[in-house]
Biopython code that builds the backbone (N, CA, C, O; Angstrom):
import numpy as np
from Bio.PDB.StructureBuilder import StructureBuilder

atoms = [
    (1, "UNK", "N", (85.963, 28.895, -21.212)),
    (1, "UNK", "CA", (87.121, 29.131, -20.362)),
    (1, "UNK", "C", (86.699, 30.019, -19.196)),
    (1, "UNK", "O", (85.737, 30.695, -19.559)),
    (2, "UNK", "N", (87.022, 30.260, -18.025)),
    (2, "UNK", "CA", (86.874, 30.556, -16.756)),
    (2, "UNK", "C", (87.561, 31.779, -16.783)),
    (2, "UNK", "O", (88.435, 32.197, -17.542)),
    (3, "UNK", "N", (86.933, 32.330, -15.695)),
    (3, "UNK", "CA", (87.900, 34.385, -15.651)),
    (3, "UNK", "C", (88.186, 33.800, -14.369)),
    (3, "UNK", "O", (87.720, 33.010, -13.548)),
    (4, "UNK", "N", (89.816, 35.052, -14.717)),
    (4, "UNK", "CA", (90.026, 34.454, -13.140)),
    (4, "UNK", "C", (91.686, 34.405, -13.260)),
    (4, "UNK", "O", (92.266, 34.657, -14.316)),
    (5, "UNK", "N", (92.314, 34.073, -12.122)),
    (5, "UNK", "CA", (93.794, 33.289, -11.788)),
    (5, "UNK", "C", (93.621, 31.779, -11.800)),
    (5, "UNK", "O", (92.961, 31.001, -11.111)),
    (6, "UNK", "N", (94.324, 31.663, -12.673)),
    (6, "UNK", "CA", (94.761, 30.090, -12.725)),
    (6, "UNK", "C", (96.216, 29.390, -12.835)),
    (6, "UNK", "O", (96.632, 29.325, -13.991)),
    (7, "UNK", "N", (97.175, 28.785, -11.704)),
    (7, "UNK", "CA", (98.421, 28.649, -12.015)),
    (7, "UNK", "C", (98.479, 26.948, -11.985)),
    (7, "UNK", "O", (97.863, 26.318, -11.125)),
    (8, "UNK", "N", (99.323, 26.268, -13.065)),
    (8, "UNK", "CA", (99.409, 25.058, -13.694)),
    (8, "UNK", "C", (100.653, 24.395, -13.300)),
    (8, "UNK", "O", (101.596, 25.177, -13.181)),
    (9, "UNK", "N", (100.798, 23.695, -13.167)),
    (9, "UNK", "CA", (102.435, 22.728, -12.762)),
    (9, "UNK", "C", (102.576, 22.030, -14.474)),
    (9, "UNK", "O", (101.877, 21.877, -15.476)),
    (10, "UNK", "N", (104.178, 21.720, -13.918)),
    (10, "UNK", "CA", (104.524, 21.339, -15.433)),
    (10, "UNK", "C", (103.697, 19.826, -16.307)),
    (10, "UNK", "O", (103.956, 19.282, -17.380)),
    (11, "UNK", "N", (102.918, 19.616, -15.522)),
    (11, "UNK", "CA", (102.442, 18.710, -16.091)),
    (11, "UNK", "C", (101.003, 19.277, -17.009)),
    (11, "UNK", "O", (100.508, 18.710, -17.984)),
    (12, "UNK", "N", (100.690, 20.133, -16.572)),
    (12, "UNK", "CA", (98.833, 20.619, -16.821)),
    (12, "UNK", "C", (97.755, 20.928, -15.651)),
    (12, "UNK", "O", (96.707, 21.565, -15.755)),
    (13, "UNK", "N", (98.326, 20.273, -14.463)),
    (13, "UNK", "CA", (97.301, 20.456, -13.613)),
    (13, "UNK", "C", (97.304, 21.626, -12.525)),
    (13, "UNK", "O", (98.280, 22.061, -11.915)),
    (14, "UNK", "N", (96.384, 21.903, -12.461)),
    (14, "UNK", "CA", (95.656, 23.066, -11.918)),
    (14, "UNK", "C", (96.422, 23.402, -10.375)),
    (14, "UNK", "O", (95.766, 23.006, -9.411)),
    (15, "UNK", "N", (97.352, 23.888, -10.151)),
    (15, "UNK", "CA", (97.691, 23.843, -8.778)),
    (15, "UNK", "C", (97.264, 25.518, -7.901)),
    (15, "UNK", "O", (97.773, 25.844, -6.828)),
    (16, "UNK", "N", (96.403, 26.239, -8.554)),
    (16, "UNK", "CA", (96.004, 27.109, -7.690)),
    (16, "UNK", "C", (94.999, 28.310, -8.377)),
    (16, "UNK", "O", (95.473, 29.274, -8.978)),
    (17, "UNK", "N", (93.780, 28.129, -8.218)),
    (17, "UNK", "CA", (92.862, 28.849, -9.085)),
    (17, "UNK", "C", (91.885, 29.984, -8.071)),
    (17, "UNK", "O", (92.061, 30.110, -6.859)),
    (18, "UNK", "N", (90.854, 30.740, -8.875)),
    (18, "UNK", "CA", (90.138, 31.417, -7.987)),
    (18, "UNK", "C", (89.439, 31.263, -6.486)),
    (18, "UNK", "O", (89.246, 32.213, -5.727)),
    (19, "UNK", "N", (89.033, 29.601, -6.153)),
    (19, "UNK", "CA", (88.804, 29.584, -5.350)),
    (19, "UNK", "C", (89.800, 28.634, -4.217)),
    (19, "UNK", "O", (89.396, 27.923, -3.297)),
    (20, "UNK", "N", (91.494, 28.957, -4.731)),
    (20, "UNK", "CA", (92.175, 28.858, -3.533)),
    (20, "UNK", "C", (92.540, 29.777, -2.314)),
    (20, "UNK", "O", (92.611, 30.986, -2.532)),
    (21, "UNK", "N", (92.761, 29.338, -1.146)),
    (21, "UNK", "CA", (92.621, 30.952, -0.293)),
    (21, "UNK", "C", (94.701, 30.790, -0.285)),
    (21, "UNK", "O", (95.423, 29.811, -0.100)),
    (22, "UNK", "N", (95.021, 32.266, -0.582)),
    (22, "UNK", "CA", (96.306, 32.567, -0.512)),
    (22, "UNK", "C", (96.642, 33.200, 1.232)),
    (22, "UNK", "O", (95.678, 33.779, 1.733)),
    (23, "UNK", "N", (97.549, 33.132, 1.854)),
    (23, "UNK", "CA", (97.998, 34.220, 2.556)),
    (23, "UNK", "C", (98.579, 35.090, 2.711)),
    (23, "UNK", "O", (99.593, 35.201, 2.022)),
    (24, "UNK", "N", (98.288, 36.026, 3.570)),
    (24, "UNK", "CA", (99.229, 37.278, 3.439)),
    (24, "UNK", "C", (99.812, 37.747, 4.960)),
    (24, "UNK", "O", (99.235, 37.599, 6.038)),
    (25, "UNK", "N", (100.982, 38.286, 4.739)),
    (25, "UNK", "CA", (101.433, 38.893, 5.927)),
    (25, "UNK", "C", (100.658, 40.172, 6.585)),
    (25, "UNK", "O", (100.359, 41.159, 5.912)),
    (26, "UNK", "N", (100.442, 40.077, 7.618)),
    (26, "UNK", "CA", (100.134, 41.776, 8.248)),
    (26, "UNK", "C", (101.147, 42.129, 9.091)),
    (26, "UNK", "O", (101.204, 43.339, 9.313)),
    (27, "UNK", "N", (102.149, 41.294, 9.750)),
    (27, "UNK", "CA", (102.932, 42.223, 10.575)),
    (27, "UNK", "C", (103.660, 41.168, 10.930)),
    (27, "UNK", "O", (103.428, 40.070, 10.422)),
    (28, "UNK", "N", (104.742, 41.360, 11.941)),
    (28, "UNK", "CA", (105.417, 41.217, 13.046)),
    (28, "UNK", "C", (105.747, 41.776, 14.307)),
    (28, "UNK", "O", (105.553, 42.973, 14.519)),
    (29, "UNK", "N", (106.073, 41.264, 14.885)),
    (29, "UNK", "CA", (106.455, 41.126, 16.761)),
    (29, "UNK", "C", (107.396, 40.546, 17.099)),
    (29, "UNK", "O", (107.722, 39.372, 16.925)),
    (30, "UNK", "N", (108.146, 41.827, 17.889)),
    (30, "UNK", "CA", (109.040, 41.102, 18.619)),
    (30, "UNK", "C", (108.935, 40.632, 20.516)),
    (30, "UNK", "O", (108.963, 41.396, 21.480)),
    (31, "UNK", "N", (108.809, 39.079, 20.490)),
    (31, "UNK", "CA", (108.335, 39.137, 21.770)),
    (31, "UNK", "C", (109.209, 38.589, 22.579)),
    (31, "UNK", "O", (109.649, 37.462, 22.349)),
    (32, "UNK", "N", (109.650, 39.441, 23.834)),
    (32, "UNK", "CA", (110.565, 39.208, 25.118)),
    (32, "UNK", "C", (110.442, 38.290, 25.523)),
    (32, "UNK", "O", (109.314, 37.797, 25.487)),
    (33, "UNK", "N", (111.181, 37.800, 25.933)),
    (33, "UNK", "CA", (111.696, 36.415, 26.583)),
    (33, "UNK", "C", (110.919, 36.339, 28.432)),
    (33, "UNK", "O", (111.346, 36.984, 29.389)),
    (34, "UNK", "N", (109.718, 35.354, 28.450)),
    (34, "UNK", "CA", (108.848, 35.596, 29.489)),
    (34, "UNK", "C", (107.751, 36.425, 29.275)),
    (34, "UNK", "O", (106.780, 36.243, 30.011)),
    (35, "UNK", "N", (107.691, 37.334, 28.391)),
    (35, "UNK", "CA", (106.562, 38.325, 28.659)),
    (35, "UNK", "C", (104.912, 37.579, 28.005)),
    (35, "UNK", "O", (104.767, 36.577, 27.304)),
    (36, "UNK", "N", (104.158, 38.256, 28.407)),
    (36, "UNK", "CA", (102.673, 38.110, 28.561)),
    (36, "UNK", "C", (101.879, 39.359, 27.640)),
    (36, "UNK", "O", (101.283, 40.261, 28.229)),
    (37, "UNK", "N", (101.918, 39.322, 26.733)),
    (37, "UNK", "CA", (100.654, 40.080, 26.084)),
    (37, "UNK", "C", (99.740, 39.990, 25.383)),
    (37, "UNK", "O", (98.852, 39.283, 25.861)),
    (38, "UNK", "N", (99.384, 40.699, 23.720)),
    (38, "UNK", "CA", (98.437, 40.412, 22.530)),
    (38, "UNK", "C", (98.158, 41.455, 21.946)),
    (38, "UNK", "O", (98.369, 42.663, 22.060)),
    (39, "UNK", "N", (97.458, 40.516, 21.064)),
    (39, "UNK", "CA", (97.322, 42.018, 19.833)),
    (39, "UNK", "C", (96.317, 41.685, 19.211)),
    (39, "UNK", "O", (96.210, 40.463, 19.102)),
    (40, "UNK", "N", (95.140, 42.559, 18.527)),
    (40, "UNK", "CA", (94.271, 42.375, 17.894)),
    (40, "UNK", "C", (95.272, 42.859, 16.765)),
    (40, "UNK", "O", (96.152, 43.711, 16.648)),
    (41, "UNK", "N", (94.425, 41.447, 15.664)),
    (41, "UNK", "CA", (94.570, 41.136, 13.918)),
    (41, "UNK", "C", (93.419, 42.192, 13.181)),
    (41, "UNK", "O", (92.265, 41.844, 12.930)),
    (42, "UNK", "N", (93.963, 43.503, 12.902)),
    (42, "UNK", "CA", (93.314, 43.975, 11.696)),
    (42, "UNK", "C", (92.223, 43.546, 11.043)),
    (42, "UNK", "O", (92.260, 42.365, 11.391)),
    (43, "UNK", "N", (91.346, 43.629, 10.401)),
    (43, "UNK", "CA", (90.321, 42.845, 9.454)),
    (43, "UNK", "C", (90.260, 41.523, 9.752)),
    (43, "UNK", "O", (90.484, 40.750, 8.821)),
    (44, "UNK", "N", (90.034, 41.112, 10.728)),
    (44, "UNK", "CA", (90.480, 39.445, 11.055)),
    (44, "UNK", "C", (88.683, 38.999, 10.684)),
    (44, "UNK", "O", (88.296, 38.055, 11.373)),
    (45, "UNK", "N", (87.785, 39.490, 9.851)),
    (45, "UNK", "CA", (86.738, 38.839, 9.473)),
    (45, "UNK", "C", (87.007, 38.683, 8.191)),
    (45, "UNK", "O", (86.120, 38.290, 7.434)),
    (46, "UNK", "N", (88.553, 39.026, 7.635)),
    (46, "UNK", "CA", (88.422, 38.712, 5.878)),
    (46, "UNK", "C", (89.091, 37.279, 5.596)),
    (46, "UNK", "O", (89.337, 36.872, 4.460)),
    (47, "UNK", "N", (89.362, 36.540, 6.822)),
    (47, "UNK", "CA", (89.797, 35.431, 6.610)),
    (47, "UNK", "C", (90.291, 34.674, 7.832)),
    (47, "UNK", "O", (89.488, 34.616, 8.764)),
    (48, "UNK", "N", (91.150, 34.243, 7.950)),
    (48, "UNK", "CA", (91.550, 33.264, 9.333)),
    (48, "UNK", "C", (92.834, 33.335, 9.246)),
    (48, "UNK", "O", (93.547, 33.117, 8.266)),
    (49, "UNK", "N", (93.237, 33.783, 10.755)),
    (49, "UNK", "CA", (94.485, 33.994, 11.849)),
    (49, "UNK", "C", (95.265, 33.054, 11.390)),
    (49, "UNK", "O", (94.629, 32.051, 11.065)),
    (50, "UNK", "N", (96.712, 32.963, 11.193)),
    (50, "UNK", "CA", (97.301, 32.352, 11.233)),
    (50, "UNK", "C", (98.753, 32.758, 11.573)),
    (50, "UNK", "O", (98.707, 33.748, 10.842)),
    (51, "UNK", "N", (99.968, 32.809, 12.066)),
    (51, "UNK", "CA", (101.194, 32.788, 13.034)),
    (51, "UNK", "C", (102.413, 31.809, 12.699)),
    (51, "UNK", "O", (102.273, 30.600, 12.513)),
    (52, "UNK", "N", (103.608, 32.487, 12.649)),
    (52, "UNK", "CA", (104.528, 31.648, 13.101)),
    (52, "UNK", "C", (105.232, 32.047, 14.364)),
    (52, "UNK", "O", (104.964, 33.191, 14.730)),
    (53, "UNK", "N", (106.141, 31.317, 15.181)),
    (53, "UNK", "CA", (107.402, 31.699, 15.841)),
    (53, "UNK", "C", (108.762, 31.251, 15.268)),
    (53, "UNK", "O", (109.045, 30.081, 15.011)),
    (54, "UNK", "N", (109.671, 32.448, 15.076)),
    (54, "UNK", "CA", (110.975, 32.081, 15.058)),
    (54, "UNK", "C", (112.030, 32.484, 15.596)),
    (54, "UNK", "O", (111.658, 33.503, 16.178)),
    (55, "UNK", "N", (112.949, 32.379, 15.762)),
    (55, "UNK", "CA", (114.125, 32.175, 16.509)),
    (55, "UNK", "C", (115.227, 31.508, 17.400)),
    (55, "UNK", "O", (115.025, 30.435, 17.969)),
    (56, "UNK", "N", (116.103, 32.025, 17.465)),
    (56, "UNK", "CA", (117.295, 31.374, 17.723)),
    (56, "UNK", "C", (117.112, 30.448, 19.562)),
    (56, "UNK", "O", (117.629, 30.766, 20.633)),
    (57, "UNK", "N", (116.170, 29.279, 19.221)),
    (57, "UNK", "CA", (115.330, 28.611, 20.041)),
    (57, "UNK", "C", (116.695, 27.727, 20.806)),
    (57, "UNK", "O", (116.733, 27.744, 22.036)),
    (58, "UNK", "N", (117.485, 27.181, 20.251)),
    (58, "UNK", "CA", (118.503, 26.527, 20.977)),
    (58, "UNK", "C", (117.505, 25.684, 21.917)),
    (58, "UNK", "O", (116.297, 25.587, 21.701)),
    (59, "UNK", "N", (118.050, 25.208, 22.776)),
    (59, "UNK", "CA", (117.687, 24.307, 23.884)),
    (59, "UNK", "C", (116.533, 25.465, 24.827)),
    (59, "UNK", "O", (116.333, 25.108, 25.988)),
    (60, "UNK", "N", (116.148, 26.162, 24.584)),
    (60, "UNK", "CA", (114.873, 27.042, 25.077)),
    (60, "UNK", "C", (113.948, 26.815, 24.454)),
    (60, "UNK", "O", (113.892, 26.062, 23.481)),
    (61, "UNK", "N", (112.918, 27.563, 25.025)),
    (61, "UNK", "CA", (111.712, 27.557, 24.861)),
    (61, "UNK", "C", (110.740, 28.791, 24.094)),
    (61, "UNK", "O", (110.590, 29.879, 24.649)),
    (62, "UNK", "N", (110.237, 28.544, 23.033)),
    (62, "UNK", "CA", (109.001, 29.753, 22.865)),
    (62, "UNK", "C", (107.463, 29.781, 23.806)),
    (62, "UNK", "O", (106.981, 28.806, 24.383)),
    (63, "UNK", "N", (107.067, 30.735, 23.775)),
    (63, "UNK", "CA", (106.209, 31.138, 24.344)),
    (63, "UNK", "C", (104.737, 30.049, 23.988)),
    (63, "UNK", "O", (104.708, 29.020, 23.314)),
    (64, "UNK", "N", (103.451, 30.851, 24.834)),
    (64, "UNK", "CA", (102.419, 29.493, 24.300)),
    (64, "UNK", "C", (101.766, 30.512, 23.483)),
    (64, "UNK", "O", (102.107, 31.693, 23.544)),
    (65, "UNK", "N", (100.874, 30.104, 22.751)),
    (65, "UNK", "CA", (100.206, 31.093, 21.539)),
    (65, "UNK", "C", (98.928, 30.742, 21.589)),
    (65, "UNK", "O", (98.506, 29.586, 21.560)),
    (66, "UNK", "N", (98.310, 31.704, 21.661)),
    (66, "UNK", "CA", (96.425, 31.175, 21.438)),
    (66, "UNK", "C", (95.932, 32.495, 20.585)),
    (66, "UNK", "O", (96.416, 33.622, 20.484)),
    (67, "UNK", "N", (94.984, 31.995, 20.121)),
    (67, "UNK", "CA", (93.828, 32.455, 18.982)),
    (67, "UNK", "C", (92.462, 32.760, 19.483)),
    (67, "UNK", "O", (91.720, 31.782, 19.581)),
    (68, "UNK", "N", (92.095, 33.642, 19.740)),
    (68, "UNK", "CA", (90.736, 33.896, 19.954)),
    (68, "UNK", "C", (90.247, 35.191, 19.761)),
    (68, "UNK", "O", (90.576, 36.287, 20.216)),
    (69, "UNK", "N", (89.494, 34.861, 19.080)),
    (69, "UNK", "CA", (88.186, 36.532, 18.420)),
    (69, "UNK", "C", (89.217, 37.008, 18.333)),
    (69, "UNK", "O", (89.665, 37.652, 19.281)),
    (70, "UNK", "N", (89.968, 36.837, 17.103)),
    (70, "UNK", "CA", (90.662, 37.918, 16.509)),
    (70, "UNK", "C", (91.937, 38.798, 17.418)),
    (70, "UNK", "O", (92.514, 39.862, 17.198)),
    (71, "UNK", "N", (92.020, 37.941, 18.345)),
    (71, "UNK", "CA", (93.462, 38.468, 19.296)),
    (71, "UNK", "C", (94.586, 36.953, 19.012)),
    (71, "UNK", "O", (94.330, 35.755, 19.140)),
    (72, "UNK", "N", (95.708, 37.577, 18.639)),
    (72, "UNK", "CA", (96.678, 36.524, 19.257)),
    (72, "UNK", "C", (97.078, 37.002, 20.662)),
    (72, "UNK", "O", (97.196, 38.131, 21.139)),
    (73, "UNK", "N", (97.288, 35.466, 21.287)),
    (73, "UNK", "CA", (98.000, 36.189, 23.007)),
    (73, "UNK", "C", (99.129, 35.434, 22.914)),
    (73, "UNK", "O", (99.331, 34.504, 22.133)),
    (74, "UNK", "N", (100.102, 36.029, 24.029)),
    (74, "UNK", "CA", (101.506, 34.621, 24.598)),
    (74, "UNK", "C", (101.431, 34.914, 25.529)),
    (74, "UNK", "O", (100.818, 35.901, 25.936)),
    (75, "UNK", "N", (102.090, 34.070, 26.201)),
    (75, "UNK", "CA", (102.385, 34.184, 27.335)),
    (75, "UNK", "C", (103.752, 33.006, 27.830)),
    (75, "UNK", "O", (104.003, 32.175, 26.957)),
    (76, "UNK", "N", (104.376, 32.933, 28.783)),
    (76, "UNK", "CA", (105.790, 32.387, 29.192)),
    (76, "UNK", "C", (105.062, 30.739, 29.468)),
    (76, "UNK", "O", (104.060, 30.445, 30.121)),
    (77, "UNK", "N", (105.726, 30.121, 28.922)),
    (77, "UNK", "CA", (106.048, 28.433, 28.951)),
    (77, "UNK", "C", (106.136, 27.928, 30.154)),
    (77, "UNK", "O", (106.381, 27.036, 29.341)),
    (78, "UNK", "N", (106.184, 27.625, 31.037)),
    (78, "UNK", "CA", (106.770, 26.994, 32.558)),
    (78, "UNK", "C", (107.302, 25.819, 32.176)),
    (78, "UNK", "O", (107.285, 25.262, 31.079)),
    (79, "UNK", "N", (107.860, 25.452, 33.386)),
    (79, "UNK", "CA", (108.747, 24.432, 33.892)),
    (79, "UNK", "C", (109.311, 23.736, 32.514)),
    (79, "UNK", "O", (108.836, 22.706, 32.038)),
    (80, "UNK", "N", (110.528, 24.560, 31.898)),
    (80, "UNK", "CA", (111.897, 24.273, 31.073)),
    (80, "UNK", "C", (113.003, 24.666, 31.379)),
    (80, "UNK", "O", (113.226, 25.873, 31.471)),
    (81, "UNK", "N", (113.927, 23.756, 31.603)),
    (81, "UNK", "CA", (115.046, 24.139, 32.177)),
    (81, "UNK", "C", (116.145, 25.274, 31.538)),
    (81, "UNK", "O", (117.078, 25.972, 31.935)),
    (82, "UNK", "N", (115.465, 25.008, 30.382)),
    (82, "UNK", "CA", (116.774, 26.055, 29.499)),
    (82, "UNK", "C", (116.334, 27.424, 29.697)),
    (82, "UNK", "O", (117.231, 28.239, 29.481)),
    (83, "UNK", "N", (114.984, 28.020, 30.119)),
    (83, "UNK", "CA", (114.682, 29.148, 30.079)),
    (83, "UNK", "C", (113.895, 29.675, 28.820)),
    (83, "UNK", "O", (113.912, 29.274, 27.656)),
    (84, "UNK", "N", (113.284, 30.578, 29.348)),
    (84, "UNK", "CA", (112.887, 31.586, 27.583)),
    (84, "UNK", "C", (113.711, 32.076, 26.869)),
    (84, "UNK", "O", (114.807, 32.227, 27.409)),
    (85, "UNK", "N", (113.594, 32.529, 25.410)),
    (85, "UNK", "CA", (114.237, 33.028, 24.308)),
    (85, "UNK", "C", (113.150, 34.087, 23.870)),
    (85, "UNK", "O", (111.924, 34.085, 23.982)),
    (86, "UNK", "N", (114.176, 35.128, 23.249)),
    (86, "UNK", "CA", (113.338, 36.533, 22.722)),
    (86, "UNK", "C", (113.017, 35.570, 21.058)),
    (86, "UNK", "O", (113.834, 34.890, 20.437)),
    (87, "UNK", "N", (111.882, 35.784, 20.789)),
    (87, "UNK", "CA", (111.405, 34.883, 19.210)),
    (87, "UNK", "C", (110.340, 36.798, 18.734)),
    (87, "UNK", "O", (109.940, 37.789, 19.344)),
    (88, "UNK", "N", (110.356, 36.416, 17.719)),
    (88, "UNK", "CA", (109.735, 36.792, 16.573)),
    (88, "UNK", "C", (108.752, 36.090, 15.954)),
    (88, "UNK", "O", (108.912, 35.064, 15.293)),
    (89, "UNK", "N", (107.442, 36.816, 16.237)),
    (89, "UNK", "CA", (106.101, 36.155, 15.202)),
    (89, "UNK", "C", (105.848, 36.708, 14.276)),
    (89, "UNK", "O", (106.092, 37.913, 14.316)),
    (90, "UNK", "N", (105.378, 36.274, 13.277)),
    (90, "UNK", "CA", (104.867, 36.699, 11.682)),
    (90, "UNK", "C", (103.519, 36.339, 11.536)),
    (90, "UNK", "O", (103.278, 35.163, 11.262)),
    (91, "UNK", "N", (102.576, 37.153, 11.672)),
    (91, "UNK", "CA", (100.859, 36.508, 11.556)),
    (91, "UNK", "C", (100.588, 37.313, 10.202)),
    (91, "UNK", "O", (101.177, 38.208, 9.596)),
    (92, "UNK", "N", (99.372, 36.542, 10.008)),
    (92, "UNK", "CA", (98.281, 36.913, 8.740)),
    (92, "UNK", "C", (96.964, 36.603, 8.645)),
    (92, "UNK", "O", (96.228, 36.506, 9.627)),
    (93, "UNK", "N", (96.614, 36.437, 7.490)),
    (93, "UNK", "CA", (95.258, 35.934, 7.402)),
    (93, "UNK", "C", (95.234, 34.915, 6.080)),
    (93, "UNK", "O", (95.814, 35.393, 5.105)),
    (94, "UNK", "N", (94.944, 34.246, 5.983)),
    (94, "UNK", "CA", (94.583, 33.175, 4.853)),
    (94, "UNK", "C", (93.126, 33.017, 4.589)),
    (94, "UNK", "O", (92.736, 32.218, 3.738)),
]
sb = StructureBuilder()
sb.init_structure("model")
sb.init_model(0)
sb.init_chain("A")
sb.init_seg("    ")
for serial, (resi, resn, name, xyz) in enumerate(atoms, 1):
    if name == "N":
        sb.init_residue(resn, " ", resi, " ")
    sb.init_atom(name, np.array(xyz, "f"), 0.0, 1.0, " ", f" {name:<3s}", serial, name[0])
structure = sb.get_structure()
């Protein structure tokens, strides 16, 4: 038998063992409607960047999102008629 975490579905099979990668939260942001910034990810060599956006998006727009060396950036969307919306990101690492 194997050391370790091992979690099973009702049937028997193996749906998540030692060498699955889990994620975790490190933070949130709240980002203004139009604005331009970034943030370096903490320990971002213990695994890989990953992000959501949410909010009350209606007929607007979220921001654009990029990934590089361990920075997320945004910056404002162009040409949408509805305008920007203030959204909320949730990043981690997996």
């Amino acid at each position: 038998m194997g050391l370790g975490m091992q979690v099973f579905d009702a049937a028997g099979n193996i749906m998540i063992d030692v060498t699955t990668r889990l994620s975790r939260v490190i933070g949130t942001v709240a980002i203004p409607a139009a604005s331009t910034s970034s943030l370096a990810v903490p320990n971002n060599s213990q695994g890989t960047i990953w992000y959501a956006i949410y909010g009350n998006n209606g007929n607007r727009y979220s921001p654009v999102i990029t990934v590089a060396g361990g920075v997320i950036s945004w910056s404002p969307r162009g040409g949408f008629p509805g305008g920007a919306v203030d959204v909320t990101m949730v990043y981690g690492l997996y």
